[in-house]
FIVEX-21362 format. One record per residue: z negated, y, x of N, C-alpha, C in turn; residue in three letters. Coordinates in steps of 0.02 Angstrom, whole numbers, plus 50000, padded with zeros to 5 digits. Layout:
N
ZYXZYXZYXALA;...
***
This chain:
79
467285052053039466995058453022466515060753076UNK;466395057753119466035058053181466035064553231UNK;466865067353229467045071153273466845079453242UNK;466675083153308466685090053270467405094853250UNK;467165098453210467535102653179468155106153253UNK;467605107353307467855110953354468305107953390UNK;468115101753401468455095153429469125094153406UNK;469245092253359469745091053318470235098653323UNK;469965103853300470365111553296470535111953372UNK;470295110953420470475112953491470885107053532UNK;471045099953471471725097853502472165095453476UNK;472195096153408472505096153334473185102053335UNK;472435108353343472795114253320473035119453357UNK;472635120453413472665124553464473365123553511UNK;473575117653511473925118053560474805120053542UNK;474695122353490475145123053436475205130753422UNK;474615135053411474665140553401474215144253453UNK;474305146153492473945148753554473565154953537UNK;473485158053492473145164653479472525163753408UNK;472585156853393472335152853337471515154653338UNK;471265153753306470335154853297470185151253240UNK;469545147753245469275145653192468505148053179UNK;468205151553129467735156453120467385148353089UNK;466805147853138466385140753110465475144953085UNK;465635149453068464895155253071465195155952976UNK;465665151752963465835150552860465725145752837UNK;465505145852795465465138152749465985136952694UNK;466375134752689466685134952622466325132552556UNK;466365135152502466085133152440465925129152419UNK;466765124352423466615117152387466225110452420UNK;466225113252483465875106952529465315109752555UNK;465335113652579464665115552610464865116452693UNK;465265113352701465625110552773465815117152807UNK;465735117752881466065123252917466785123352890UNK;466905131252891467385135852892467845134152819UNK;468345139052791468775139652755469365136552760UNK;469665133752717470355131452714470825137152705UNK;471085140152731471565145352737472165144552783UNK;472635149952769473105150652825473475157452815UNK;473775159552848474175166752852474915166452871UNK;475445164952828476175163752868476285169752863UNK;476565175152917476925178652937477625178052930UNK;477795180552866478425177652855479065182552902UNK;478915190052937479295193752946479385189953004UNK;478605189353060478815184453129479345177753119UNK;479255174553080479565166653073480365168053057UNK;480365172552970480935172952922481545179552946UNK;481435184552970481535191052979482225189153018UNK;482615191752993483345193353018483515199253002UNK;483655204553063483915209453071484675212653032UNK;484415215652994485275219152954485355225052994UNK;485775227953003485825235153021486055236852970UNK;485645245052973485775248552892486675251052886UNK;486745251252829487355252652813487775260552831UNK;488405262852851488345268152885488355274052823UNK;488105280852823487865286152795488455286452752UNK;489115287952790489575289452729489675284052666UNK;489475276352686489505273652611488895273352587UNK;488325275352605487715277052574487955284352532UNK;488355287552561488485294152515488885293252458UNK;489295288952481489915288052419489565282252356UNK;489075279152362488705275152328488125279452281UNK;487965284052327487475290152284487635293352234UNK;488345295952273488945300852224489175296752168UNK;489355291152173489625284252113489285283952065UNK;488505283152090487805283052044487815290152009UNK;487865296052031487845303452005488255301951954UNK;488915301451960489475299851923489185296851857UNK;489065289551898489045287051842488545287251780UNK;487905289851804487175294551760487535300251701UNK;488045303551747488525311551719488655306051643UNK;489265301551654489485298551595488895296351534UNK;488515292751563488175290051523487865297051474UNK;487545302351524487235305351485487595308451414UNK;488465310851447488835311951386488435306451335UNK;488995302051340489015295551301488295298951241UNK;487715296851267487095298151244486995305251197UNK;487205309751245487115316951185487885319751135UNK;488375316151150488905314551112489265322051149UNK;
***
């Protein structure tokens, strides 16, 4: 338990995430101890795979299907 907070974060952590910071000006609650236990995953940077959108004419014919199919129901409903 000897080592500092900074010590440890600058060769633990740093060398791993290069844009990384640790705000030691916090205390966390339960200890009293510098800084917060937190983290932030960026799931779009890590997870994100590119779809290209679907082309207009079957976005139209999917709209029109849905129209359609609202038209019936509403019969159905007011007899």
């Amino acid at each position: 338990m000897g080592e500092s907070v900074e010590h440890f974060f600058n060769r633990e952590v740093k060398p791993h995430m290069v844009n990384i910071w640790a705000n030691t000006a916090i205390a966390d609650h339960k200890d009293g101890q510098v800084g917060k236990i937190d983290c932030e995953i960026n799931f779009n940077r890590y997870f994100y795979k590119y779809a290209p959108p679907r082309l207009l004419e079957v976005i139209e014919e999917d709209i029109g299907a849905l129209g359609q199919e609202t038209i019936e129901i509403f019969y159905k409903v007011t007899g």
